[in-house]
Each structure stands twice: as structure tokens, then as C-alpha cells.
N, C-alpha and C positions, 0 to 999 in steps of 0.2 A: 504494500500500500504506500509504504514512503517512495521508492521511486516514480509512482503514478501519480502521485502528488506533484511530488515536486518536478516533472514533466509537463504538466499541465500548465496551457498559457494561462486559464484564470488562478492560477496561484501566481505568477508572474505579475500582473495585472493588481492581483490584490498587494504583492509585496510592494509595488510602488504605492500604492495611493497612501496602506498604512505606515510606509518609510519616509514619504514624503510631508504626510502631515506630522508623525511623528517628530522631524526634523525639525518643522513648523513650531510647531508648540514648543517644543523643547527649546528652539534660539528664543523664543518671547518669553519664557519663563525666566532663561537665563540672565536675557539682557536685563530684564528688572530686577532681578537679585544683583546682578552685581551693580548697575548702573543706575537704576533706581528709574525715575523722571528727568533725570540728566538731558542735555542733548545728545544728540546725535554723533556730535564733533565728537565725544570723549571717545566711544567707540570707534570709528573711523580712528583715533589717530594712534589707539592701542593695538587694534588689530590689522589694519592697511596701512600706514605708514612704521610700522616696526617689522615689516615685513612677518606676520604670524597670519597673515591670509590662508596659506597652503594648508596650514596645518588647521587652520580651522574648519575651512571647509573640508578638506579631506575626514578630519575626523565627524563633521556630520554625517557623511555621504556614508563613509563606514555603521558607523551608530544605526540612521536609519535603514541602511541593508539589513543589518543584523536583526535589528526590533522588527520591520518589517517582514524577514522570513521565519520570526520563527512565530510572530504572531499571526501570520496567512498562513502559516501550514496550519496552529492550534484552530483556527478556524474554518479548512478546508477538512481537516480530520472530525471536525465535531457535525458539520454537514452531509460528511459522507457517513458519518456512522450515525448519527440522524434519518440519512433515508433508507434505511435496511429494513 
């Protein structure tokens, strides 16, 4: 069952949408925590002009992959063993 899972394009499909809102949420959460109501500028000039761009996005991209497949699988598994 796990490889027909995870072959299947609507698992695919679902890993972005829940990796990318995941992402979503997760930078607005953080920005306020750390930034608070701040502007804008303070961000910008911590994370693009100190050169930690790369690393930032990369680690979202990673993050929401990861949250993404493995909460589309728990959710493609609980559908498929739902309709039995």
C-alpha cells in the first residue's frame, strides 16, 4: 500500500498544497514571534542583505516537503482504509 500511495499523483498534489500552506503559516507565525509589528525593513535586512536568503528558503522548501508528505500520505492512508 505504501508504494501505491506514494505513486499516486493525488498524493503528489496533496503534498504541495499541504507543504505549501504549511510553509505559509509557518513564515507568519515566525515572523511575529520574532519580529513582532516591526516593519518590514528589519527582516529584509536580516535575512537578504546578510546574505541568509539561501538558507532560509531552502530550509522552508525542505520543512514543507517533509510536513507535506508525510501528512498526505496520513491522509491518503486514512481515505483509502476508509473506503474498504
Amino acid at each position: 500500500m505504501f508504494s501505491s500511495i506514494i505513486l499516486s499523483k493525488k498524493y503528489w498534489i496533496s503534498v504541495c498544497f499541504i507543504g505549501f500552506g504549511f510553509v505559509f503559516i509557518f513564515s507568519l507565525i515566525e515572523y511575529f514571534m520574532q519580529y513582532g509589528l516591526s516593519t518590514l525593513e528589519t527582516f529584509i535586512e536580516q535575512r537578504i542583505h546578510n546574505k541568509q536568503w539561501i538558507r532560509y528558503v531552502l530550509s522552508r522548501l525542505v520543512g514543507g516537503l517533509a510536513y507535506g508528505m508525510v501528512m498526505g500520505y496520513y491522509f491518503e492512508l486514512r481515505k483509502r482504509k476508509s473506503n474498504r
